[in-house]
C-alpha positions, 0 to 999 in steps of 0.5 A: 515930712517924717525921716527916720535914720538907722545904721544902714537904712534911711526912711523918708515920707514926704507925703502920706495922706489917705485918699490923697497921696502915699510915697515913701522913700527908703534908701542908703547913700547908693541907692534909694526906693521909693515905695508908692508914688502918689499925685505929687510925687514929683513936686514932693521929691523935688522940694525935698533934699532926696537925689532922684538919681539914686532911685533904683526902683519903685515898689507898689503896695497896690493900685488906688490912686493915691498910691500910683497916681504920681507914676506917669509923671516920675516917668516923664520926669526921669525921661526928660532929664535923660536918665540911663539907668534901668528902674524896676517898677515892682508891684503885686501880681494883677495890679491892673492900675499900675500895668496900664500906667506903665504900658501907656508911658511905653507906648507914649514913648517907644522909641525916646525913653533913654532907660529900660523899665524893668516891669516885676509881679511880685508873690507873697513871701518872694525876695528880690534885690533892689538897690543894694536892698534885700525886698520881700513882700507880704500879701495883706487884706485890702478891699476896696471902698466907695464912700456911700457904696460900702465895701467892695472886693478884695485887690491885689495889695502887698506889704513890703520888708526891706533889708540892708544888712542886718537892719530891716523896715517894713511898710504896712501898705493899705491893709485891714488887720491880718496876721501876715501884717504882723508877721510883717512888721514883727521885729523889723527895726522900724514900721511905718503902718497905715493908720487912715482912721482916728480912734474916734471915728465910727466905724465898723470891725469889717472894715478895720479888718478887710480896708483900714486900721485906726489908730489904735489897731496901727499903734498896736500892731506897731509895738511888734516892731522896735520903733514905728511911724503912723502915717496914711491918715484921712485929712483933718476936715474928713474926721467927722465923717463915716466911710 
């Protein structure tokens, strides 16, 4: 589990493993995101000393499974303990996976759901206040992949920049090289960037700019910032293989 302290901000990934699971939380001592909620979100959060009760919002970077697959669960959880607050669960516009997550738990739980769900599309480049947390997304390049079908269509996929203050974080998403991914995380005081692929894995220019980074393009792309994290990298025993 990666943590990073700054002077307003607090970044902590319990979990961040492509194909698997993503969540990374952001947070200060009144409040806290929590970007991504990947399968296990909720074993993670709970193993770890982060206070759910903080989470004012999710943000989703886009809808594969290893992002939203987590989400009804942190509901059910939220709703079991009797949670109050509102929670504002932001993604991309057209993010059917997550629509279809969030419409399901409603409509599981119309009348027992103690908290209001704030459902929010985001646009590129839109500012809205999370937390006490300035929140402005980016869109990115992120197409889909079957391993043996190759490369499918573009999806709806964001980076976000997160602000408290004069210090600011941003997280990458799933994105292939594009320019509004370095615009997004030029000058931010930490960049936490996917990095699926190791530097020695065989595979093509397409998909390292429409899919995936490696490395190598993260550790560059990492250097706009002052400080980065990699993380979203493919389990150890999928290294030898070709997407």
């Amino acid at each position: 589990m990666d943590t990073w302290h700054g002077k307003a901000l607090t970044v902590t990934i319990p979990c961040a493993i492509a194909g698997v699971a993503q969540q990374i939380w952001v947070g200060h001592e009144q409040g806290a995101i929590l970007v991504d909620v990947g399968d296990g979100a909720l074993r993670d959060l709970l193993d770890s000393d982060l206070k759910l009760d903080l989470i004012e919002g999710l943000l989703f970077t886009h809808g594969h499974y290893d992002h939203v697959g987590g989400l009804h669960s942190l509901l059910g959880f939220m709703r079991m303990k009797g949670r109050t607050d509102a929670l504002q669960i932001i993604g991309p516009r057209g993010c059917n996976e997550l629509n279809a997550i969030v419409e399901t738990f409603t409509r599981c739980y119309p009348e027992s759901t103690p908290f209001t769900i704030l459902r929010t599309d985001v646009t590129d480049r839109q500012k809205l206040e999370v937390a006490g947390m300035t929140v402005q997304p980016y869109d990115v390049m992120h197409c889909g992949s079957i391993e043996g079908s190759g490369q499918l269509d573009r999806i709806p996929a964001v980076g976000y920049r997160i602000s408290r203050g004069d210090e600011t974080v941003a997280i990458s998403g799933d994105t292939g090289l594009c320019p509004s991914l370095q615009e997004l995380v030029a000058g931010a005081d930490l960049a936490v960037i996917e990095a699926t692929f190791p530097d020695d894995f065989n595979v093509g220019q397409d998909i390292l700019d429409n899919v995936h980074l490696n490395e190598k393009l993260a550790r560059e792309v990492g250097k706009l910032a002052r400080e980065y994290i990699l993380v979203h990298r493919i389990p150890r025993r999928d290294k030898r293989r070709e997407p």
